[in-house]
C-alpha positions, 0 to 999 in steps of 0.5 A: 500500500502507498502512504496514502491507502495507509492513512485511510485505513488509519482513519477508519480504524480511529473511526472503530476506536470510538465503538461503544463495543469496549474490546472492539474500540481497543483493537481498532486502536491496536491496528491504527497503532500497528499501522503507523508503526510498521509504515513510518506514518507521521503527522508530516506525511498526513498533510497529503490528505488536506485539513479535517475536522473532528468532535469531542463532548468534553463537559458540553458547557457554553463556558467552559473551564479553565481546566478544560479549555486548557487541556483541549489546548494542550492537545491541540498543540501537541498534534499541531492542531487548533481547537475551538468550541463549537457552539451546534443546534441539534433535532432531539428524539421527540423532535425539538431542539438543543443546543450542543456545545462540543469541541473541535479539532481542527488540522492535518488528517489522522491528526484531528481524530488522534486529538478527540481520542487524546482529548476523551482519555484524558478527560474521563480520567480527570472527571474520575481523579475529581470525583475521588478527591471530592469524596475523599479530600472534600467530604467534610466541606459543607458549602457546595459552592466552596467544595466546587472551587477547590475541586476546580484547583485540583482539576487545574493542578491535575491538567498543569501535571499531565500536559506539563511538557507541552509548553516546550514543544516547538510548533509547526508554523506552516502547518498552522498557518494554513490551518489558521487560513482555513479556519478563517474561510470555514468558520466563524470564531468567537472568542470566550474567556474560560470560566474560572471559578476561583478568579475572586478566591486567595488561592496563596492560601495553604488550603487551596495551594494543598489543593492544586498539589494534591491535583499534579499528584494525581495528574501524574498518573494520567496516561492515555490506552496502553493500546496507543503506547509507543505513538511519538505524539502521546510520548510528547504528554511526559505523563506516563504516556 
């Protein structure tokens, strides 16, 4: 097979990981993996197929947050990708309407589809690690409000582990400038500022300091499906990738 007929078999495997069929998904992933290993595909050789597109839940928030935002980001830069919210309006069961916010990820074929998959991991995971704090670390605090705070700190701190290498990855212009052209042609972006829920808070205090702390512990253990091991991109995380 040329590159080309192996990146689509790639997409198509990407395309199974996403099977609700837990084993299904695992294998396709294998394969994808097997392929890009055995046919030296890289994210250079991708750009042959041109610009894609692909979705991702994440919490489905108009405004998402901080912690969020920047782990879509992250992402994004790791597989020289843009990611944006997108802000859709979808036909329910019974006919009516819904408003869906989901992120998009925006560059070079398999890159987009890696990303969303990166993305799911990642976040399940973190929704998992935040849970386990607040009923663990958070069991005594009685405000709601105050518990959501601190929990935010620890998802943030969790986020700042997981994708601390990020910052030093050097990114590729061309790839992005091209993207940056095709987003300015194909979608209308506007501008949010993550939710931050602690913007009004101290967090110089021994408390939530304890907090994010306790977040880039548990963002140490943060890794992707052992079926995606050995994938340069995901090495790039420096989290037990």
């Amino acid at each position: 097979m040329n590159k080309k007929d192996v990146i689509e078999k790639i997409k198509k495997c990407l395309a199974l990981s996403k099977s609700a069929n837990q084993h299904e998904a695992a294998a396709a992933l294998r394969q994808a993996q097997a392929l890009m290993e055995k046919y030296n595909i890289d994210a250079d050789d991708a750009e042959m197929l041109g610009i894609q597109e692909a979705f991702i839940a994440g919490s489905g928030s108009k405004i998402p947050t901080v912690f969020e935002a920047v782990l879509a980001n992250s992402i994004a830069k790791i597989m020289d990708c843009k990611a944006l919210l997108n802000h859709d309006v979808q036909i329910t069961a019974n006919m009516g309407f819904k408003k869906v916010h989901r992120w998009l990820f925006i560059g070079f074929d398999p890159a987009p589809e890696i990303a969303t998959y990166a993305f799911d991991v990642l976040y399940r995971q973190l929704k998992k690690a935040r849970l386990n704090f607040i009923s663990t670390q958070l069991a005594r605090v009685k405000v709601k409000a105050n518990k959501i705070k601190r929990a935010d700190l620890f998802c943030e701190g969790w986020v700042l582990e997981a994708t601390k290498h990020v910052s030093n990855l050097k990114p590729n212009e061309n790839k992005l400038n091209q993207i940056d052209e095709y987003v300015k042609n194909k979608r209308k972006v506007k501008t949010v500022e993550p939710k931050d829920r602690n913007s009004k808070t101290n967090t110089n205090a021994d408390r939530y300091q304890n907090d994010l702390h306790a977040g880039r512990q548990a963002g140490k253990d943060a890794q992707l499906n052992q079926a995606m091991n050995g994938g340069q991109q995901f090495e790039k995380l420096g989290a037990g990738s």
